[in-house]
N, C-alpha and C positions, 0 to 999 in steps of 0.2 A: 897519150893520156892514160892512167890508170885510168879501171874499173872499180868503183864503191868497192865497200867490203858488204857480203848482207849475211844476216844474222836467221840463224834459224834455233829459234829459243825451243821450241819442243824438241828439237833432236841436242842441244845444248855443242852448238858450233858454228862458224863463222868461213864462209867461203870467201875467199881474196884473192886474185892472180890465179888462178887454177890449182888451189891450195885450200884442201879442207883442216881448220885450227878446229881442236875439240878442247870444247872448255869446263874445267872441274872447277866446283867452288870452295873454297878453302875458307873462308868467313864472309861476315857481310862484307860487301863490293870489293872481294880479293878473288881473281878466280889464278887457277894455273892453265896453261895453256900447253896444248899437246899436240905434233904433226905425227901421225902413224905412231902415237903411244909412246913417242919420246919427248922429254920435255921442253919447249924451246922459250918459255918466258914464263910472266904473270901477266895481267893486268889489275890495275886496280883503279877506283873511283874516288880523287879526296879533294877534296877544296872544292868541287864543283868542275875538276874537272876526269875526264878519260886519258888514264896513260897505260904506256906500254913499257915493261922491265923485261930485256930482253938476259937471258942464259949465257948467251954470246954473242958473236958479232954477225953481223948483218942481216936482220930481224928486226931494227925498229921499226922502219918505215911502216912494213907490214902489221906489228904489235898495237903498234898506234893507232892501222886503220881497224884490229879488230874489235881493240878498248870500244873507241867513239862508234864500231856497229852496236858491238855488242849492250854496252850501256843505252843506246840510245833505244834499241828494240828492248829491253825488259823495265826502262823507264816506267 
């Protein structure tokens, strides 16, 4: 069973699997998403919901859980 993803909005990042995502905001509910200062996605907020736009392949799973942390903590 995965572990949650949890969201740490004052340090602007999201731990998941033993993987710290650092998140830059790029507009309202568009962030980019960064593992050790390389780019590996976005996330973004539309219709009501949290998605994950992954750079490459195999990152969504993960992008997805960051979206719905990270949305959900600065709701």
């Amino acid at each position: 069973m995965t572990s949650p993803a949890v969201a740490d909005v004052q340090n602007k990042s999201v731990a998941f699997e033993g993987t710290t995502y650092s998140i830059q905001e790029l507009g309202p509910d568009t962030f980019t998403v960064l593992v050790k200062g390389v780019p590996v996605g976005r996330i973004v907020y539309t219709f009501g919901a949290a998605n994950g736009v992954p750079e490459g392949d195999g990152v969504q799973e993960a992008l997805d859980a960051v979206a719905e942390a990270w949305f959900a903590a600065t709701a």
